[in-house]
C-alpha positions in Angstrom: 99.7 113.3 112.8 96.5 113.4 114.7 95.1 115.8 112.0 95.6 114.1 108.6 94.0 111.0 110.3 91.0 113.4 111.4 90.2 114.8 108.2 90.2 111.5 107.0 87.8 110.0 109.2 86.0 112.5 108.2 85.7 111.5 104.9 85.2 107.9 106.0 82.0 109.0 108.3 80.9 110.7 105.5 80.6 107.6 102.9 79.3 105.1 106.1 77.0 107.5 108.2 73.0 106.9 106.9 71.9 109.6 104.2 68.7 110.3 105.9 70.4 110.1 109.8 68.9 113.3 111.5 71.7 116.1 111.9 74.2 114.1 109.7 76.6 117.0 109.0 76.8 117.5 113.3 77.6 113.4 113.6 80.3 113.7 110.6 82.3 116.6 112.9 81.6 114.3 116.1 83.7 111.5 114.0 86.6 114.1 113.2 86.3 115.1 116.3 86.6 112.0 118.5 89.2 110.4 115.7 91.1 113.5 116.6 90.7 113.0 120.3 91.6 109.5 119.7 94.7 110.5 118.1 95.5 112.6 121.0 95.3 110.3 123.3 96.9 107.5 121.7 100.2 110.0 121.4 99.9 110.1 124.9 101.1 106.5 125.3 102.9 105.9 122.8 106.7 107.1 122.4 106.9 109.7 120.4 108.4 108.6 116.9 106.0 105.2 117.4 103.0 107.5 117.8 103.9 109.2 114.8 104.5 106.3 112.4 101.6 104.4 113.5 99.2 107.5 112.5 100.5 108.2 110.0 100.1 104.9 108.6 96.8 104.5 109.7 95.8 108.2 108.0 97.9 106.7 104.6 96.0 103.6 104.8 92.6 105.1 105.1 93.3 107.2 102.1 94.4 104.5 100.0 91.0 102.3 100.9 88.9 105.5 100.2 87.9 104.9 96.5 87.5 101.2 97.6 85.1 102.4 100.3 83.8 104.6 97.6 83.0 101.8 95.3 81.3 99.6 97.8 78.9 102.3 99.3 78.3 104.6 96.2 78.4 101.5 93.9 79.5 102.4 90.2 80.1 106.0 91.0 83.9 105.7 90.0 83.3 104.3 86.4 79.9 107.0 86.0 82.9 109.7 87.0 85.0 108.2 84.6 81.9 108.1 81.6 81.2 111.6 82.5 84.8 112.6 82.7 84.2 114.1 86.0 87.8 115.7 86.1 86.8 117.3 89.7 86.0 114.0 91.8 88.5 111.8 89.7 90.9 114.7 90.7 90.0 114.4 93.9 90.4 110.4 94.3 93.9 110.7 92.8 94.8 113.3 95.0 93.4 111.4 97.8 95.4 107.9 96.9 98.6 110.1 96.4 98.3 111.9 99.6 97.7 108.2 101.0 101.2 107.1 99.4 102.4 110.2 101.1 101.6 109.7 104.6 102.9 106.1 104.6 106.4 107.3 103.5 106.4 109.4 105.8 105.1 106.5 108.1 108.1 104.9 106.9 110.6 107.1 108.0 109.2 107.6 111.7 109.3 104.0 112.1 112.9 104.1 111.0 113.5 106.4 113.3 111.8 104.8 116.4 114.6 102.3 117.1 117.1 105.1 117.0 115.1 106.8 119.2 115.2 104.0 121.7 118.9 103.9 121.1 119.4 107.0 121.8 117.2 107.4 124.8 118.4 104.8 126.8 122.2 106.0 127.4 120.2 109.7 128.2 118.0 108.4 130.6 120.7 106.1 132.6 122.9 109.4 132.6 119.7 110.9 134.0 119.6 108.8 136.9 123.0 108.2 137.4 123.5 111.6 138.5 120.3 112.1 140.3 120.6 112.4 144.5 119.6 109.3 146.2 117.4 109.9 149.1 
């Protein structure tokens, strides 16, 4: 889940990084890169399905705020797409929002899941120890 949320911080650097900021294109892949790290390290402490739904949700949500992002740093770009019938960037801003619908079904589910998870753990892990060795 680490990835989708990657690529879109990606996307995000590139609308909110300066236009003119020296070696641009290197800072966007230091944003996918440490978003990515970030993502890593957050599955680290998380249980597993938790990790999961929470990035996922986060990746969803940052797609769906993307043309909204859009609009506030490109200004009218949207409805100058739209006059031009710009089929390719429209394209991509619906693809965008549906992949962002996507991902937080899918957040859905995990988060379903992480209570049976914890259910299911619990009578594993005392079965675990029950038969361990003391010392």
């Amino acid at each position: 889940a680490g990835l989708p949320l990657a690529c879109i911080g990606f996307l995000w650097s590139n609308r909110l990084l300066p236009i003119d900021l020296p070696g641009r294109a290197e800072w966007e892949v230091r944003c996918f890169l440490f978003v990515w790290g970030a993502g890593l390290l957050h599955a680290f402490v998380r249980r597993p399905a938790r990790a999961w739904a929470e990035q996922l949700a986060a990746a969803g949500a940052l797609c769906l705020l993307l043309p909204l992002l859009d609009a506030l740093t490109a200004g009218a770009h949207l409805r100058a797409a739209i006059d031009a019938g710009d089929t390719v960037y429209l394209g991509l801003e619906a693809l965008i929002v549906a992949l962002g619908l996507a991902l937080l079904v899918g957040a859905r589910g995990m988060a379903r899941k992480a209570p049976a998870e914890r259910a299911t753990s619990a009578p594993a892990e005392a079965a675990l120890t029950a038969t361990e060795p003391r010392p």
